[in-house]
C-alpha positions in Angstrom: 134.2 55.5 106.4 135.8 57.4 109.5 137.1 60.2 107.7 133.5 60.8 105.9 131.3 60.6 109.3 134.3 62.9 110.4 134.0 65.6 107.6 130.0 65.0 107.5 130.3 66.0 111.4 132.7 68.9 110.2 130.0 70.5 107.9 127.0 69.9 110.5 129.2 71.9 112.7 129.9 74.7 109.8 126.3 74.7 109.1 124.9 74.9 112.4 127.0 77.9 113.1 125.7 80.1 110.2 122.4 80.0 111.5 121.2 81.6 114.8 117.9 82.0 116.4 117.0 84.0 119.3 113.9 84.5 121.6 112.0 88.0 121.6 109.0 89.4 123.8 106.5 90.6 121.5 103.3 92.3 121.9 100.1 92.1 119.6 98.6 95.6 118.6 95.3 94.1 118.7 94.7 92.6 122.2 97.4 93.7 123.9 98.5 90.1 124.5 102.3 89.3 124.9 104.2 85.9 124.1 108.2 84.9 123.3 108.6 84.1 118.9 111.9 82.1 118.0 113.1 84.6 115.5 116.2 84.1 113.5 119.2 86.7 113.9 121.6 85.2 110.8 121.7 83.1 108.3 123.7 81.2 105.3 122.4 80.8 101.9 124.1 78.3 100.0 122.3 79.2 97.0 119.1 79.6 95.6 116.1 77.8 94.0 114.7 78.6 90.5 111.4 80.3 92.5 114.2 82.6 94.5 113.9 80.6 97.4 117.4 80.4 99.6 118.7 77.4 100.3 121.3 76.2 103.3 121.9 76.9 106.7 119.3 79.5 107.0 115.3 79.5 107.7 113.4 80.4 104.5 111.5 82.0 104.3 112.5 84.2 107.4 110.2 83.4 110.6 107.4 85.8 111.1 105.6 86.3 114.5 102.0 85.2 114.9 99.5 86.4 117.8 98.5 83.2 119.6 95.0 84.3 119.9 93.6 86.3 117.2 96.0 85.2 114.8 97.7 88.2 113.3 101.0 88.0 111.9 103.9 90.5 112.1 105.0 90.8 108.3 106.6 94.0 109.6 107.8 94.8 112.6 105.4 98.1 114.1 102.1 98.5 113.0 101.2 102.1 112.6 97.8 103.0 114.8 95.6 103.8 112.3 96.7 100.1 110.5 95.8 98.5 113.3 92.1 100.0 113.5 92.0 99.0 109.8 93.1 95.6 110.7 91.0 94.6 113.8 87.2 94.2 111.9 89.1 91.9 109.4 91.5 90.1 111.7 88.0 89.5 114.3 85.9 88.3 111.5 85.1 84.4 111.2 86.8 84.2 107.9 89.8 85.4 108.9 90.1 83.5 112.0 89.4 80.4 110.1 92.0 80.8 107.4 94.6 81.6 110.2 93.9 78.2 111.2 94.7 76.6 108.0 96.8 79.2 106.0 100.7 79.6 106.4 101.9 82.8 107.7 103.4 84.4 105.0 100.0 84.0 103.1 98.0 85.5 105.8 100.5 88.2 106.0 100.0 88.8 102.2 95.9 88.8 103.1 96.7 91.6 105.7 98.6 93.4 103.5 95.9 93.4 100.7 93.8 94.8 103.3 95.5 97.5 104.3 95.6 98.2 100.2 99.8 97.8 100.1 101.5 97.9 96.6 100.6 94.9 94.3 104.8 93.9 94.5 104.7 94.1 98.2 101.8 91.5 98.5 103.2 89.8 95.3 106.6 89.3 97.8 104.5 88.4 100.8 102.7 85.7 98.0 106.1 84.6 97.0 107.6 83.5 100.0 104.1 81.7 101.5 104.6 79.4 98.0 107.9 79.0 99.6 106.5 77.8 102.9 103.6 75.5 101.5 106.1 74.1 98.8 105.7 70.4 100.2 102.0 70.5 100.9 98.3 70.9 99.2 98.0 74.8 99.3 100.7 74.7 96.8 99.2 74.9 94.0 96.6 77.7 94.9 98.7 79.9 96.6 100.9 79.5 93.1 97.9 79.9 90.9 97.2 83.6 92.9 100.4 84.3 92.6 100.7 84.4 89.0 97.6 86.0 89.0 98.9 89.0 90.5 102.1 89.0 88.7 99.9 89.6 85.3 98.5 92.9 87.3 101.2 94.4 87.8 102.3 97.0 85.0 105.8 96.9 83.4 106.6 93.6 85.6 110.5 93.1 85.5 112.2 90.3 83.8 112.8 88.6 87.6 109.1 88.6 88.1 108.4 87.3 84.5 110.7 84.6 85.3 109.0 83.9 88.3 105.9 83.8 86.7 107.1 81.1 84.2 108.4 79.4 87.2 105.2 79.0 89.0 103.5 77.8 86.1 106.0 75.0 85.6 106.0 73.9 89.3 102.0 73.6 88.6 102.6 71.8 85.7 101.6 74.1 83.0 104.6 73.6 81.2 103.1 75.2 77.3 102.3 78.6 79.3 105.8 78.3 81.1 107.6 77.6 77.5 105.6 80.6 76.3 106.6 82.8 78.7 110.2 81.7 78.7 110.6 81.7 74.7 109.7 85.5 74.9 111.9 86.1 77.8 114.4 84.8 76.3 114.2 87.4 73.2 115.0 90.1 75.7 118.0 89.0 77.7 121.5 88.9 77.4 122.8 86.2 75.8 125.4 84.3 78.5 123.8 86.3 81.2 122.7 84.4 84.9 118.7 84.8 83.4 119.7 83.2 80.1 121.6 80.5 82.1 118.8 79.2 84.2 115.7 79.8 81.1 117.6 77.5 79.3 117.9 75.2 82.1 113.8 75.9 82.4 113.0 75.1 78.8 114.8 71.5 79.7 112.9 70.5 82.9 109.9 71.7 80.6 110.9 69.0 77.7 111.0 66.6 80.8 108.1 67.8 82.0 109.2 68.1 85.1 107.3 70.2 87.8 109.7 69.6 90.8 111.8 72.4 92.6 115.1 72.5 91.6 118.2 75.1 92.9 119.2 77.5 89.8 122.1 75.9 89.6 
């Protein structure tokens, strides 16, 4: 029993040292108002979930910075002047200060985004990883239901974001749509490839109908 707490201690120590975190002065565009964020310098994946979440001794998705007051988030790090003229009326308004009460950042990041009229894939991304942060709570399922919506918008989607799409409809239990999606994946990849691999691991959580998260492998 030693030697396990011992090694158990071992890895903590591993673990903890992968991942660092660091305090930054940041400044909002909008108000001018300036606070400290806990962003994270480094990080260890240990692998990665079937949605392309990492997983291990590393914060995922990566921390964003969000104004105290009006609520804007910094899904990138400068905001160009003539974005943040776009962005005040929208971040100001009473809808958007209500959903920054109750969204996750990474989906009000995505909203911003939309806003400012960014590529589909880069709010599609945005949409990704705010699934990711909401994967253990109610807004779940509607930020996963969006999310495949806007995956079928985008033209000549690649075989990642197919996946991805098939995935999301699993996690929300529509496993027929997933098995759909996945049997005509499937027809286009290479047999004994890494996306064959983890479709074939898909079609069995599907037969189990199973809509929990699981690593790819």
């Amino acid at each position: 029993m030693k030697k396990i707490l011992i090694l158990a201690w071992v890895l903590s120590i591993g673990a903890a040292a992968a991942m660092t975190t660091f305090k930054v002065k940041v400044k909002c565009p909008l108000d001018g108002e300036e606070f400290e964020f806990l962003a994270q310098g480094s990080g260890t994946s240990f692998g990665v979930m079937l949605d392309g979440k990492p997983f291990g001794a590393i914060i995922t998705p990566w921390p964003i910075a969000k104004c105290p007051k009006d609520g804007l988030v910094f899904y990138k790090n400068d905001f160009l002047r003539i974005e943040a003229a776009l962005l005040k009326p929208f971040v100001e308004s009473s809808r958007y200060q209500s959903l920054q009460k109750s969204e996750t950042n990474y989906w009000l990041a995505y909203l911003l985004s939309k806003h400012l009229s960014a590529p589909l894939d880069e709010q599609v991304s945005l949409m990704v990883k705010a699934t990711w942060e909401a994967s253990e709570d109610e807004r779940y399922e509607r930020y996963a239901k969006e999310t495949i919506e806007a995956l079928g918008r985008i033209k000549n989607p690649s075989a990642d974001m197919v996946f991805l799409s098939g995935e999301l409809n699993r996690r929300i239990g529509k496993f027929d749509k997933a098995a759909k999606i996945f049997s005509a994946l499937e027809k286009k990849v290479e047999e004994g490839s890494f996306l064959a691999e983890i479709i074939s691991k898909e079609f069995e959580l599907i037969a189990k109908k199973d809509s929990s998260p699981h690593p790819a492998r």
